[in-house]
C-alpha positions in Angstrom: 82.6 -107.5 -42.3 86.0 -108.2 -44.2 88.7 -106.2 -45.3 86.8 -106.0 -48.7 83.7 -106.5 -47.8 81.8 -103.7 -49.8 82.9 -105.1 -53.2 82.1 -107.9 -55.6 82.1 -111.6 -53.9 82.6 -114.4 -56.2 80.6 -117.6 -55.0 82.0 -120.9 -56.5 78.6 -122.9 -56.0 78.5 -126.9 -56.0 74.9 -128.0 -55.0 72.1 -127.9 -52.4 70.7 -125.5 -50.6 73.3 -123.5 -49.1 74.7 -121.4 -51.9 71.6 -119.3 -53.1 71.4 -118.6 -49.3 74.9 -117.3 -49.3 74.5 -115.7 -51.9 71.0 -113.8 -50.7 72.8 -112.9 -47.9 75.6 -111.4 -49.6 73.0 -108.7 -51.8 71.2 -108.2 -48.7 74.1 -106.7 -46.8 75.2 -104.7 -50.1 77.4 -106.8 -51.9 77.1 -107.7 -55.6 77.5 -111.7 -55.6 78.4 -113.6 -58.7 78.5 -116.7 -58.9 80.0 -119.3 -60.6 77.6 -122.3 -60.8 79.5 -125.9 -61.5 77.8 -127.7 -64.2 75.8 -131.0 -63.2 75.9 -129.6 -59.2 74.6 -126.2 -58.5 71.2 -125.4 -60.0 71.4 -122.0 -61.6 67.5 -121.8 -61.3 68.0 -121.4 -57.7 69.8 -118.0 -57.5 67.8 -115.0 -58.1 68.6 -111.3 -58.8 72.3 -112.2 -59.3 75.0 -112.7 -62.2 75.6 -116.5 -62.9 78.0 -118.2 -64.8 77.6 -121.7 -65.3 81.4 -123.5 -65.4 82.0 -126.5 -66.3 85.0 -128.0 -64.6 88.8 -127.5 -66.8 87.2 -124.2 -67.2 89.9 -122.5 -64.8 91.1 -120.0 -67.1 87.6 -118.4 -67.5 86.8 -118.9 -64.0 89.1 -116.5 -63.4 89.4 -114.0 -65.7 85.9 -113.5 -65.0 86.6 -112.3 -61.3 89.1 -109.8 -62.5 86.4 -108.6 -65.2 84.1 -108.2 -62.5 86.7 -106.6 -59.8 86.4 -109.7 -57.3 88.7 -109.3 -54.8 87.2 -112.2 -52.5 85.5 -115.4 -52.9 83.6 -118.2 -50.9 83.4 -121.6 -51.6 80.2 -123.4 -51.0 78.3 -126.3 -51.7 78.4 -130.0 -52.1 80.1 -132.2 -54.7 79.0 -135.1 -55.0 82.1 -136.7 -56.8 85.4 -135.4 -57.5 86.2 -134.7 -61.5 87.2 -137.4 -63.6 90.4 -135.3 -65.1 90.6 -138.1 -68.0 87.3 -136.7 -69.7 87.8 -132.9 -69.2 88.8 -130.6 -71.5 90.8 -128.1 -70.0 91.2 -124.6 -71.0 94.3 -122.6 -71.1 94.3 -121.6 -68.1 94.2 -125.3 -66.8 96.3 -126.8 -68.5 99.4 -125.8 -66.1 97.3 -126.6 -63.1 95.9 -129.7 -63.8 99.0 -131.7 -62.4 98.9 -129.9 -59.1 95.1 -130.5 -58.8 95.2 -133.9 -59.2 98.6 -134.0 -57.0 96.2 -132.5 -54.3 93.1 -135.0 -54.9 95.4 -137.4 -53.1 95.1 -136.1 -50.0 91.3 -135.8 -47.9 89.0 -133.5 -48.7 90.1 -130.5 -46.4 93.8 -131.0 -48.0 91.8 -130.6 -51.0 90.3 -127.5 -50.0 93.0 -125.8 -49.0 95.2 -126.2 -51.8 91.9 -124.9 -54.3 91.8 -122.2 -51.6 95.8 -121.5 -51.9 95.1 -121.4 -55.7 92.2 -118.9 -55.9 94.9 -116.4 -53.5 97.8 -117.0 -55.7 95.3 -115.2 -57.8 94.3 -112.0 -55.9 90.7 -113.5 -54.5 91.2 -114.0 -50.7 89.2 -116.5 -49.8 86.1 -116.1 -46.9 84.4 -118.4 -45.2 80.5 -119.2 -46.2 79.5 -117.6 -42.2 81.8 -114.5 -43.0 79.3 -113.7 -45.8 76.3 -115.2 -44.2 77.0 -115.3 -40.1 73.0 -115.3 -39.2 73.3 -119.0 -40.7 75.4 -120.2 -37.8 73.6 -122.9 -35.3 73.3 -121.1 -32.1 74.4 -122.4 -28.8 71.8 -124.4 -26.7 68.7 -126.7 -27.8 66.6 -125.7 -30.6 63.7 -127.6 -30.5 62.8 -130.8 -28.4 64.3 -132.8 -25.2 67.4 -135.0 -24.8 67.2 -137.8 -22.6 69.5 -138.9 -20.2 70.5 -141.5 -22.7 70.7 -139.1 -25.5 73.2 -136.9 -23.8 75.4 -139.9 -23.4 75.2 -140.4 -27.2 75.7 -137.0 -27.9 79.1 -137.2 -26.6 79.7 -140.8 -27.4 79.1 -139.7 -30.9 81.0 -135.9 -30.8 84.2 -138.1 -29.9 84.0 -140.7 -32.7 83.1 -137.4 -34.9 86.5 -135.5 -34.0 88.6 -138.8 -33.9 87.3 -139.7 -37.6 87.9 -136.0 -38.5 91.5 -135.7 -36.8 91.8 -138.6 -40.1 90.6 -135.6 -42.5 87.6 -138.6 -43.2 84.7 -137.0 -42.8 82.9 -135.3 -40.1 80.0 -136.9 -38.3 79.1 -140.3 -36.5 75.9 -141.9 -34.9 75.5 -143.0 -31.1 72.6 -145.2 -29.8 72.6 -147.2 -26.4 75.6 -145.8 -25.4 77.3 -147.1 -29.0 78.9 -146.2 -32.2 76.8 -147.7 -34.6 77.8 -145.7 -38.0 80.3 -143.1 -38.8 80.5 -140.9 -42.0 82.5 -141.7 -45.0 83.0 -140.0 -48.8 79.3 -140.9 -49.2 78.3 -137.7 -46.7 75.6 -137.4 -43.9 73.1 -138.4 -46.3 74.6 -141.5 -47.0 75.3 -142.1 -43.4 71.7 -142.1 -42.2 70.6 -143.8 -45.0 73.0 -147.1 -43.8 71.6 -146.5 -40.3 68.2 -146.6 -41.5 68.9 -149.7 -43.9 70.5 -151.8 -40.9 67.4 -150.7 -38.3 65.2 -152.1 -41.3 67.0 -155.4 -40.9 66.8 -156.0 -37.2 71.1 -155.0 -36.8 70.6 -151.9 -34.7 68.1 -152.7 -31.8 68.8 -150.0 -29.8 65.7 -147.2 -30.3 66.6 -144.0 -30.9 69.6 -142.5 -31.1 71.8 -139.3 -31.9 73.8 -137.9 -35.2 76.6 -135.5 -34.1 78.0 -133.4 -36.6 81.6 -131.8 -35.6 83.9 -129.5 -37.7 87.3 -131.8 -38.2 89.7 -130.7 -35.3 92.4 -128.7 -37.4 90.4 -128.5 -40.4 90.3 -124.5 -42.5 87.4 -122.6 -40.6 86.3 -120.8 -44.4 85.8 -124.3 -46.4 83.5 -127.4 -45.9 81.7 -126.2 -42.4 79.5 -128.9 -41.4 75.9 -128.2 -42.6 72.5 -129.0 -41.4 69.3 -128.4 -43.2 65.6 -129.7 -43.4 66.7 -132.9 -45.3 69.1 -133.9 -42.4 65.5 -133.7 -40.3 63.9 -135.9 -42.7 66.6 -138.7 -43.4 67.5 -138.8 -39.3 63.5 -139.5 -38.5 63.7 -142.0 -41.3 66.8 -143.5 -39.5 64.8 -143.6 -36.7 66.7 -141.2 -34.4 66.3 -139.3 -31.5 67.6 -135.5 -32.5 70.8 -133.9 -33.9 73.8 -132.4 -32.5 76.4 -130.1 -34.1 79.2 -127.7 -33.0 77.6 -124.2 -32.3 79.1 -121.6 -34.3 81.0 -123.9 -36.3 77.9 -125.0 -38.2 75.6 -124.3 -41.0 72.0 -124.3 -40.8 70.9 -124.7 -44.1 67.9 -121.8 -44.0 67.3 -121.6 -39.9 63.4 -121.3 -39.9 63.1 -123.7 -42.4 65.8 -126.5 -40.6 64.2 -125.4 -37.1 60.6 -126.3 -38.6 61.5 -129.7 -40.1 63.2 -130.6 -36.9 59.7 -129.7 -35.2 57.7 -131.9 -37.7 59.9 -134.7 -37.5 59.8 -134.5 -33.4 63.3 -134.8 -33.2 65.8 -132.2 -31.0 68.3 -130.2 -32.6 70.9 -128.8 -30.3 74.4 -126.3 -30.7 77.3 -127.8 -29.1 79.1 -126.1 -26.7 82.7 -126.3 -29.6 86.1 -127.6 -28.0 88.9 -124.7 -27.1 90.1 -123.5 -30.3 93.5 -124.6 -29.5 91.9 -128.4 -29.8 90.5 -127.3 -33.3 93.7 -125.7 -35.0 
């Protein structure tokens, strides 16, 4: 538990899954979440039993006095994007309008230079900022194999894949890379892990990845901010890495997201693929 974990948690909210699961978890161990839901990305449908604001992006100003209103001292940030803002056709508000040059300095950069600077702003302002496992650690993958059985060859890819992961990542590009027959065959880019096992499926389709099976590894970037952007893993990974014609999935135990466990753990099973936690590097090698 935090510092000030007893007290209101904002939840800044992009899309998917994950953020009405953070934010259940806050209200079941007795915090009052509100959330902030970003127009045209989080679905405020989805969250139940909670106070929801729907912010359109420029609307800084109100962002915030709204936490003060509500006597946030802390907030998590959470969620997918799926592209950054198009400052050209916002309409900031006042309290914007002096930020908007540093935003867009920071847009720039990758996406966890990104991250930190938003994260750098939200202190500035009194909301110290937590990571989405702080608030909601029984969403951590566990250590050890989940559901079904490596191979010998999918142990090779596994860490064929985990390097090309971290090497990518050390670039503050993204965070995850398939293996198969001992190869790289696709690594992540801005499009995410979706986008990535949709390629590898496309190019199995046309006959330019012949080796069967193979492994997705999922790695948190090596000196990337713990609190923001922890890889993730949910039910629709299971779904688009059987489509891709894979063998299982392999993330960074601890250091990733299961996007509702019994649900992920059962859509693994379905798809009769494995799903196995990572022993992480040393935390010196991650930052």
């Amino acid at each position: 538990m935090t510092e000030n974990g007893a007290g209101p948690l904002a939840i800044l909210a992009g899309g998917g899954a994950l953020p009405p699961l953070v934010a259940a978890s806050a209200a079941r161990s007795g915090r009052r979440p509100i959330v902030f839901a970003i127009a045209d990305e989080a679905d405020p449908a989805m969250f139940r039993a909670v106070t929801v604001h729907v912010l359109r992006w420029g609307e800084i100003g109100r962002l915030f006095r709204l936490t003060r209103e509500a006597g946030c001292r802390e907030a998590v940030l959470v969620g997918s994007i799926r592209k950054r803002p198009d400052f050209r056709s916002i309409r900031p508000d006042l309290g914007a309008v002096a930020l908007i040059p540093r935003i867009i300095a920071l847009m720039r950069n990758g996406d966890d230079s990104l991250l930190t600077g938003v994260a750098r702003i939200f202190e500035e302002r009194g909301l110290r900022v937590v990571g989405a496992l702080d608030v909601a650690p029984e969403l951590a993958l566990p250590q050890g194999m989940l559901t079904g059985r490596a191979t010998h060859g999918d142990w090779a890819d596994i860490e064929k894949a985990a390097e090309a992961a971290r090497r990518i990542g050390s670039l503050d590009v993204a965070q995850a890379a398939v293996a198969a027959g001992g190869r790289i065959i696709a690594v992540e880019d801005a499009g995410g892990t979706d986008s990535l096992l949709a390629r590898v499926a496309a190019l199995r389709a046309a006959g330019q990845i012949t080796e069967a099976g193979g492994v997705l590894v999922k790695c948190m970037k090596p000196h990337q901010d713990r609190r923001l952007d922890v890889p993730t893993i949910g039910p629709g990974t299971a779904e688009l890495a059987q489509a891709a014609g894979l063998s299982g999935v392999a993330a960074e135990a601890g250091h990733t997201i299961l996007a509702g466990r019994e649900e992920t753990v059962a859509a693994f099973r379905r798809a009769g693929l494995f799903l196995f936690g990572m022993e992480p590097p040393p935390k010196a090698a991650n930052g």
